[in-house]
C-alpha positions as CSV (number, residue, x, y, z in Angstrom):
1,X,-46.2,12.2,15.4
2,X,-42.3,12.6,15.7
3,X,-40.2,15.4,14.0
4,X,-37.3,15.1,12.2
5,X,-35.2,18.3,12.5
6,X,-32.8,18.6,9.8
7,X,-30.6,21.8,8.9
8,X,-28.9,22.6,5.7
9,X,-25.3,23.8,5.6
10,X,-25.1,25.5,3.1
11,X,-22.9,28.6,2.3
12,X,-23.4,32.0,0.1
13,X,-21.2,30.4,-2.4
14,X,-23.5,27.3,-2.4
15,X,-26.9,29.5,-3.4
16,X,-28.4,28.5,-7.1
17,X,-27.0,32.0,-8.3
18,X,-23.6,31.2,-7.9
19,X,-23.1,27.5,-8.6
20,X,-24.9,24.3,-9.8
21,X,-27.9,24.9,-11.9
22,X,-27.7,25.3,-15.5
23,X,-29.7,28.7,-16.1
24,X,-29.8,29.9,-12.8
25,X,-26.2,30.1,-12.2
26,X,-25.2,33.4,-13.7
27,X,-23.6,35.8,-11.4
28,X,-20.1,36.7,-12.2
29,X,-18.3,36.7,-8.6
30,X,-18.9,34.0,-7.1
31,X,-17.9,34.1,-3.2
32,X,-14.1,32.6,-2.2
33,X,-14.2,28.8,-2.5
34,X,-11.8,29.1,0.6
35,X,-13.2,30.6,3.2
36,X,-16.7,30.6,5.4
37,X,-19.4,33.8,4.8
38,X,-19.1,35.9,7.9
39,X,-22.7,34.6,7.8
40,X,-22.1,31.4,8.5
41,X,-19.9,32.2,11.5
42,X,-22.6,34.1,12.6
43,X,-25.3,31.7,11.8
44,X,-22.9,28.7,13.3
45,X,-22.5,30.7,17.0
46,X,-26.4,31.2,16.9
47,X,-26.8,27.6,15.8
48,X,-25.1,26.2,19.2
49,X,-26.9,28.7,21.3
50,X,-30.1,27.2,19.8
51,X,-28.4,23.5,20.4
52,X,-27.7,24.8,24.0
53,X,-32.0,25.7,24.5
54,X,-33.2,22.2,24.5
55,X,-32.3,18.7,24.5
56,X,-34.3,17.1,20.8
57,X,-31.9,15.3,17.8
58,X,-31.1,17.3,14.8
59,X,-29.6,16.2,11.3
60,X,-27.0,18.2,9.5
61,X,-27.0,17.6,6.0
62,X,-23.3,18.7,4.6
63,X,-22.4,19.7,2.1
64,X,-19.2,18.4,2.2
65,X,-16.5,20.3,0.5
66,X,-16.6,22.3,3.4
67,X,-15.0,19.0,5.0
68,X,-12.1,20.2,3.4
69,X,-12.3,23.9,5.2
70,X,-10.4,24.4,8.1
71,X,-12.9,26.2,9.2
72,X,-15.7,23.7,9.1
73,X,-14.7,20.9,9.9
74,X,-13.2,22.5,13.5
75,X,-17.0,23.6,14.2
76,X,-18.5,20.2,13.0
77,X,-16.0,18.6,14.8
78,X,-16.8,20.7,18.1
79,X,-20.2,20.2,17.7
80,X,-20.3,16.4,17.7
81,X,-18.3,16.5,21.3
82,X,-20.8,19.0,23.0
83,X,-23.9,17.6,21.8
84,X,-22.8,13.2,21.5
85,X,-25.1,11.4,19.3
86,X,-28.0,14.1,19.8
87,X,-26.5,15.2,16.5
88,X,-25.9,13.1,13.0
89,X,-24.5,14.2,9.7
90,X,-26.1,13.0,6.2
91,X,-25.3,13.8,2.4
92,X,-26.0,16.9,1.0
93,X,-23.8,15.9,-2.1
94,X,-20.4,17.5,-2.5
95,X,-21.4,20.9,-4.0
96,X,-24.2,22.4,-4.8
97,X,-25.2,20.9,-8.0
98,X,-29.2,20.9,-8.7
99,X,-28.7,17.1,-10.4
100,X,-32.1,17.0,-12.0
101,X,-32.6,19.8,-13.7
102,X,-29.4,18.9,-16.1
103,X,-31.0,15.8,-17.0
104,X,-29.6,11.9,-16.5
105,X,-26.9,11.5,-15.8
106,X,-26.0,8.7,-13.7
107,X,-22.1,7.6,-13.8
108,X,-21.6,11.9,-13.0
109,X,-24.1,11.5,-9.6
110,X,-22.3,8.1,-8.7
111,X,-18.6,9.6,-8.6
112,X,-19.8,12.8,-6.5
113,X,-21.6,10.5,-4.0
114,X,-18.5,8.3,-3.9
115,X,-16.1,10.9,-3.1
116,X,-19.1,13.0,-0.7
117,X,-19.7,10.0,1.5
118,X,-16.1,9.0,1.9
119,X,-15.2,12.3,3.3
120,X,-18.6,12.3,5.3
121,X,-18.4,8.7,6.8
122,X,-14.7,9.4,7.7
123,X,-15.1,12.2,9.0
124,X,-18.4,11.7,11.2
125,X,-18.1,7.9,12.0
126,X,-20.6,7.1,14.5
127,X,-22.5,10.1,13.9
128,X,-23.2,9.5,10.5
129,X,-26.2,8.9,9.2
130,X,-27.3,7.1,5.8
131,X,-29.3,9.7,5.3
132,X,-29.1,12.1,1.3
133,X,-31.0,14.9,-0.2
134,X,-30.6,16.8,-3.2
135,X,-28.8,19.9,-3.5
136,X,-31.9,22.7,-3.4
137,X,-34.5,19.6,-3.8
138,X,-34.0,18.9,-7.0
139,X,-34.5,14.9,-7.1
140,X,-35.4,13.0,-10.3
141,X,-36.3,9.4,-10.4
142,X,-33.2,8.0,-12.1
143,X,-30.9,9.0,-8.6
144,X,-33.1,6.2,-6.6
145,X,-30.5,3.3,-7.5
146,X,-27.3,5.1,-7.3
147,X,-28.5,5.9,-4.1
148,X,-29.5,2.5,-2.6
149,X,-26.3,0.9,-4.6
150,X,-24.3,3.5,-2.1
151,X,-26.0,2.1,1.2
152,X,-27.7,5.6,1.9
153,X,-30.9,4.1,3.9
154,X,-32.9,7.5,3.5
155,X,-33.8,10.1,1.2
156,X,-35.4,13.7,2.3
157,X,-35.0,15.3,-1.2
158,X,-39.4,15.6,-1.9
159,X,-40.9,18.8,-1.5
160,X,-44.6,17.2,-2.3
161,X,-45.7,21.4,-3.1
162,X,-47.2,21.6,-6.6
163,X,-45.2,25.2,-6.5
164,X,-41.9,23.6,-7.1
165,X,-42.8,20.6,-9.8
166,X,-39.9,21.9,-11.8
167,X,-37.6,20.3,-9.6
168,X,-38.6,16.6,-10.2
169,X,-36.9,15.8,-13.8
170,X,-38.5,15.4,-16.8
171,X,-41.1,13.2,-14.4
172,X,-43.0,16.2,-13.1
173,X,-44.5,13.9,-10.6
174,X,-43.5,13.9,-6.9
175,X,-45.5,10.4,-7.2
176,X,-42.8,9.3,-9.5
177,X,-39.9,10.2,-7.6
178,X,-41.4,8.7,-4.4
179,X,-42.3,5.3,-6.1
180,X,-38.7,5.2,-7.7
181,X,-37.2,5.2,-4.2
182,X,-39.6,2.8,-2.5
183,X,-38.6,0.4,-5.5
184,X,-35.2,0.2,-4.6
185,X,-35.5,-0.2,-0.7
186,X,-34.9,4.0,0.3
187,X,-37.5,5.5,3.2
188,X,-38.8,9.0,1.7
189,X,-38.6,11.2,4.1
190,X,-40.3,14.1,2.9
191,X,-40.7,17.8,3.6
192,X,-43.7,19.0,5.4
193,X,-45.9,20.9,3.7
194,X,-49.4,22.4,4.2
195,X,-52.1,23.3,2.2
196,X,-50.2,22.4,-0.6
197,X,-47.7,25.0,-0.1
198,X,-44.2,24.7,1.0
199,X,-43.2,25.5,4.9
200,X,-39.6,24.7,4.8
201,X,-36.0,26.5,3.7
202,X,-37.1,29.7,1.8
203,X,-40.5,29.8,2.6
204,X,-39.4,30.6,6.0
205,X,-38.5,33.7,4.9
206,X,-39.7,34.3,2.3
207,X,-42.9,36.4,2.2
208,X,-45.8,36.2,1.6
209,X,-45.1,31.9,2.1
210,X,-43.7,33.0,5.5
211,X,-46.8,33.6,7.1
212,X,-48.1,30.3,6.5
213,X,-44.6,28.5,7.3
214,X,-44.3,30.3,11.0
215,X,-47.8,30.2,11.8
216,X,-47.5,25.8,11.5
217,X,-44.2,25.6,12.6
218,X,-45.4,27.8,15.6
219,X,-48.3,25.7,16.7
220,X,-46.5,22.2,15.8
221,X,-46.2,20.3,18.7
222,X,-42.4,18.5,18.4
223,X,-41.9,14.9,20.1
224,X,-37.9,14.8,17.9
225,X,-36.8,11.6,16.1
226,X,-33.6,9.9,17.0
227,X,-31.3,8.6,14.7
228,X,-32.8,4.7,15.2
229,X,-36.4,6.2,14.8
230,X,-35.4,8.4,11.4
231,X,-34.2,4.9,9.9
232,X,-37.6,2.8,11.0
233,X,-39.2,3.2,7.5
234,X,-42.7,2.1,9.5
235,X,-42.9,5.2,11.5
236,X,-44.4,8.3,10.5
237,X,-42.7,11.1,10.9
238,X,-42.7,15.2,10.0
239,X,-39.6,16.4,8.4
240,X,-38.6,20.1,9.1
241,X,-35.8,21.5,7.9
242,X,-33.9,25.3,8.0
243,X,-30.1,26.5,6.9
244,X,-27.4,27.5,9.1
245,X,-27.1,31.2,7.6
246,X,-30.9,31.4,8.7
247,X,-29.4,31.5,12.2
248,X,-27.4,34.7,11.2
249,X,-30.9,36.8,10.4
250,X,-31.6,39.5,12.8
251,X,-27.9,39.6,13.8
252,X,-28.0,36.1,14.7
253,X,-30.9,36.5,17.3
254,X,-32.9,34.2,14.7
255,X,-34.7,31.1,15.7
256,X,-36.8,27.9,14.2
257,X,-40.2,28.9,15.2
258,X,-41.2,26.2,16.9
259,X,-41.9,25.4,20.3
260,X,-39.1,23.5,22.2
């Protein structure tokens, strides 16, 4: 089966804690809206030595007001002429926000994906890819047609775990989400899981899920899916996906667990 590796870009000032979810949004100091984490830095240099190890496609999906950081955009930028088309973009929304657990709310989701994908398409051209998910995996039904009325092709927002049903809307059913976006014409791509249990993102790191999540991504044997493969909606493949400040864990010495 072929793999889909996908990483995050998200910031500190991105996390749940500082911004976009409606109770879990509470600390006071939020981290400069201006500048890049020396954790990203770090995770970013660690990122293109991984890039550098082996030859397979990866997805970044952007959050993109860092496309209006100086910062950012000259490593995104960089990034696309040493590595070509072995490396697309997609739509991680505009910030952070966790759009279904705030409820419906349709014409606000349609202006932020407006304004995300102009930035993202201009910026990327023909490394762009069609591709959206949801800020922290939080996907309700209703964001299926302003989706597909946007041209995005593919959606890798479903975390099929029973540990994260929260995250789905008032549905509570990965079921529904799935069959929402199939109705309007979207591949789901979703997250790998086993057992049930979640093996991407945080459960990387996060113990005891950890374990489980190295010990599959470990032994996974990874065939990576181009850009014209990840858009075949007949094709079957695993979707794996990490963050960019993973890449700054041990002093930046951290690595996907998989073998390459």
């Amino acid at each position: 089966m072929l793999t889909w590796l996908t990483i995050d870009t998200d910031d500190f000032r991105h996390l749940p804690v500082y911004q976009g979810h409606p109770t879990r949004s509470n600390h006071s100091q939020s981290p400069p809206l201006s500048e890049l984490s020396s954790q990203f830095h770090t995770g970013w240099r660690s990122f293109l030595q991984w890039m550098d190890s082996h030859d397979h496609h990866v997805t970044l999906f952007v959050i993109t007001d860092l496309l209006e950081q100086d910062d950012a955009r000259a490593y995104f930028d960089s990034a696309i002429q040493q590595f070509g088309s072995r490396l697309t973009f997609a739509c991680h929304g505009h910030t952070h926000r966790s759009w279904s657990a705030w409820g419906e709310d349709v014409p606000g989701f349609n202006r932020m994906l407006e304004h995300s994908l102009r930035l993202l398409k201009t910026f990327a051209k023909d490394n762009f890819l069609p591709a959206f998910r949801a800020p922290n995996g939080y996907i309700g039904p209703w964001m299926a047609e302003p989706l597909a009325n946007h041209d995005i092709l593919v959606d890798s927002s479903i975390n099929p775990s029973w540990l994260v049903r929260k995250k789905m809307g008032e549905s509570r059913s990965w079921k529904v989400v799935d069959s929402a976006m199939q109705s309007v014409g979207l591949i789901e791509r979703k997250w790998r899981v086993g057992l049930t249990l979640p093996l991407n993102g945080p459960a990387l790191t996060r113990f005891p899920l950890s374990l489980f999540s190295v010990f599959v991504w470990k032994r996974s044997s990874i065939s990576s899916a181009s850009r014209e493969d990840v858009l075949q909606g007949q094709l079957k493949i695993q979707t794996f996906y990490c963050h960019i400040l993973d890449f700054a864990r041990k002093d930046g010495r951290w690595r996907p667990p998989l073998n390459l």
